[in-house]
C-alpha positions, -999 to 999 in steps of 0.1 A, spaced: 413 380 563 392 387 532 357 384 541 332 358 517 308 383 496 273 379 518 274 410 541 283 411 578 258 393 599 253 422 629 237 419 661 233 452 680 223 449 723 216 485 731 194 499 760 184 533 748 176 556 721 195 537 691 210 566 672 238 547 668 216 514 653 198 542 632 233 557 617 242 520 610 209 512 591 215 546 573 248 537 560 235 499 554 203 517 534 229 543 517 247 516 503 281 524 524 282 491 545 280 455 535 259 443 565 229 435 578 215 441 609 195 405 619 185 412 652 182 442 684 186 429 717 178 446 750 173 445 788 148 470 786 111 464 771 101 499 764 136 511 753 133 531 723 159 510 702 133 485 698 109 508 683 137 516 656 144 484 648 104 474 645 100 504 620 130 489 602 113 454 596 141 436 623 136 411 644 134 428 679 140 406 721 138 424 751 143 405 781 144 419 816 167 412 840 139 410 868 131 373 856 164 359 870 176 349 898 210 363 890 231 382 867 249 350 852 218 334 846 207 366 827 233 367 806 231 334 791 197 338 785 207 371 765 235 354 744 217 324 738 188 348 718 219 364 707 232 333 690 200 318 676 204 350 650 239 336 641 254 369 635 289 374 627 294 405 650 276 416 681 278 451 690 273 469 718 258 505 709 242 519 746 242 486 764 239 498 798 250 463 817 281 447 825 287 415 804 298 387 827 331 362 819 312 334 804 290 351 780 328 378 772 350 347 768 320 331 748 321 355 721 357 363 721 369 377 690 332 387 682 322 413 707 327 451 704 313 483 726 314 521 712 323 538 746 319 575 748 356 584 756 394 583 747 401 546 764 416 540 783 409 575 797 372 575 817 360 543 820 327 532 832 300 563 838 293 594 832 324 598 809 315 635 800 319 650 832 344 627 844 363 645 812 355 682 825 364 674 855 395 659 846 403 696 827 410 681 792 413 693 759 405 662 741 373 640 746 359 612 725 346 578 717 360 544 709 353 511 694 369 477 715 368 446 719 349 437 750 369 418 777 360 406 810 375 438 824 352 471 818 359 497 791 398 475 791 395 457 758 419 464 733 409 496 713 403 492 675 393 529 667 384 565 680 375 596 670 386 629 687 367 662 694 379 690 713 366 705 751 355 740 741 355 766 768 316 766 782 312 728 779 288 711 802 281 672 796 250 680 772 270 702 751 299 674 749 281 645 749 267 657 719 296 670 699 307 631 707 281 613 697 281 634 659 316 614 656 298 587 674 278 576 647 306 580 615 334 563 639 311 524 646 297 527 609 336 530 598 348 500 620 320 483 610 330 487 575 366 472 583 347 440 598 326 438 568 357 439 545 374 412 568 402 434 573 401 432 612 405 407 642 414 402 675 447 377 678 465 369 708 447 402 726 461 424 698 442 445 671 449 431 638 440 456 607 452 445 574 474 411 586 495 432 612 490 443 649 480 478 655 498 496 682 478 524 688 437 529 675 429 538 646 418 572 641 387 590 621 397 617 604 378 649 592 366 631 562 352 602 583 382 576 571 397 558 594 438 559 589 468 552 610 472 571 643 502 599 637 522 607 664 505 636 679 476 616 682 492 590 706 
């Protein structure tokens, strides 16, 4: 699974701020990941992401859903811009649309989401409050592979904070997204090392399936889930 030495070829679709494209450039700039981002992609013209990646010398596509007649025809539009920048990866940091099966089965193997809670706990929306409601006293985020089902793709890593007493969404969406940011620059490192993959619907880190995610610890590694964190 060893990667060849030129770094990760990564394609990021976001819709939003891109704090999570920025923490990747920092750790690309920093020296701590072998990748390089070679293109942002977005439904949204004005979304701030783009202006990141513009300031950052990469090469930028927005294109608006309006233009097409229907979602299917969208996405292939999307992935084919996506594929002319021949990346290796294509992450999805703030994408706020559902992929469709062509375009998921198209880039099997290839396509990963950071999702702002424990999966498979909290899919879709508004995964903060769907967390206070729920009364928990763990909350997160997670990197998977994307699947035609939403938020169900297997789960390669997460990283763990805990619901303080007081939250509101703000206050934990923000604790979240300061392990965010370390948690898809770490699993980005394993894809850079070519030490994971996606066989047979299974996580693979290191030649052997992984049974439960990966988790980041304090230190920002990412090690083997013990048995209190399953």
């Amino acid at each position: 699974m060893e990667r060849a030495a030129r770094p990760l070829r990564v394609a990021v679709l976001a819709s939003g701020r891109g704090s999570n494209l920025q923490a990747v450039l920092g750790a690309i700039s920093a020296g701590r990941l072998g990748a390089t981002v070679v293109g942002v992609f977005s439904d949204k013209a004005r979304a701030p992401v783009l202006e990141r990646a513009r300031a950052a010398g990469i090469t930028t596509r927005a294109l608006p859903p309006t233009g097409f007649a229907h979602r299917l025809a969208f996405d292939a539009a999307m992935f084919d811009a996506v594929e002319e920048a021949a990346p290796d990866l294509v992450v999805c940091a703030g994408y706020m649309r559902l992929i469709s099966e062509p375009q998921v089965t198209r880039m099997a193997g290839r396509l990963v989401n950071i999702h702002p809670s424990l999966l498979p706990a909290f899919k879709g929306l508004h995964t903060h409050r769907q967390a206070l409601d729920a009364g928990v006293t763990r909350h997160g985020a997670s990197v998977h592979y994307v699947t035609p089902e939403l938020d169900g793709g297997p789960v390669i890593a997460q990283a763990r904070v805990p619901v303080l007493a007081g939250d509101d969404p703000q206050t934990l969406s923000d604790r979240v997204l300061a392990r965010e940011h370390p948690l898809l620059v770490e699993t980005l490192r394993l894809f850079a090392a070519g030490r994971v993959a996606l066989a047979d619907d299974h996580v693979v880190v290191d030649g052997s399936p992984i049974h439960v995610p990966l988790q980041l610890d304090p230190d920002n590694a990412l090690t083997p889930a013990s048995l209190s964190d399953i």
